[in-house]
N, C-alpha and C positions, 0 to 999 in steps of 0.2 A: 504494500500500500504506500502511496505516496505522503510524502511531507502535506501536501498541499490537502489529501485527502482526509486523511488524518487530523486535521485541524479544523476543516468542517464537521464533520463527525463528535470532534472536542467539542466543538462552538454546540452544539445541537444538546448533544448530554450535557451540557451545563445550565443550558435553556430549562431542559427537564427537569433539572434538579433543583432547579429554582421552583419551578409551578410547583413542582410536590410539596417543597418545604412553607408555601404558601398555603396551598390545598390542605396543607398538617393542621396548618395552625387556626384554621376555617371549619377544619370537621367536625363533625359529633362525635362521643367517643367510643361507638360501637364502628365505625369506622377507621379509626387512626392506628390499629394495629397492620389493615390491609396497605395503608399508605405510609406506613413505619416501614415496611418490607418494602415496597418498593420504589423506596428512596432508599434503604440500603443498597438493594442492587445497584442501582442509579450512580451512588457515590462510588461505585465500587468499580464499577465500568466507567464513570470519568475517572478515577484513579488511575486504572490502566490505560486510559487510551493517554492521558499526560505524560506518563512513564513511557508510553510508547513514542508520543513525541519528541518527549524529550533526547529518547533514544537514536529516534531517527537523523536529530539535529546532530549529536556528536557524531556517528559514523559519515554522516555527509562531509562535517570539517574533518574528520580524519583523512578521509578520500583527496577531498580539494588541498588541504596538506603534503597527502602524499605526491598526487601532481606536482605542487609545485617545483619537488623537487628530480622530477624526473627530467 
């Protein structure tokens, strides 16, 4: 997956993880455990898609690094 991809995808789950945490604090509370779960997940999948970018950025400058010195 792309950098570029990647970061849209970030942008999207952090949207989401906004409305839920809004949606939490709006519910009733026979509802707030169904929306407790799924802002865990939430957080849990923008965690890794960050880590993923993050990851992606360092191997890119690795690469354009290594170019340079070729």
């Amino acid at each position: 997956m792309s950098v570029r991809l990647i970061a849209q995808e970030l942008y999207c789950i952090i949207r989401e993880v906004e409305k839920l945490e809004k949606e939490l604090l709006a519910a009733p509370a026979h509802n707030q455990e169904i929306l407790k779960d799924r802002l865990r997940k939430a957080i849990a999948e923008r965690d890794l898609m960050r880590r993923s970018l993050e990851g992606s950025k360092d191997v890119a400058n690795v690469l354009k690094k290594n170019e340079l010195y070729r």
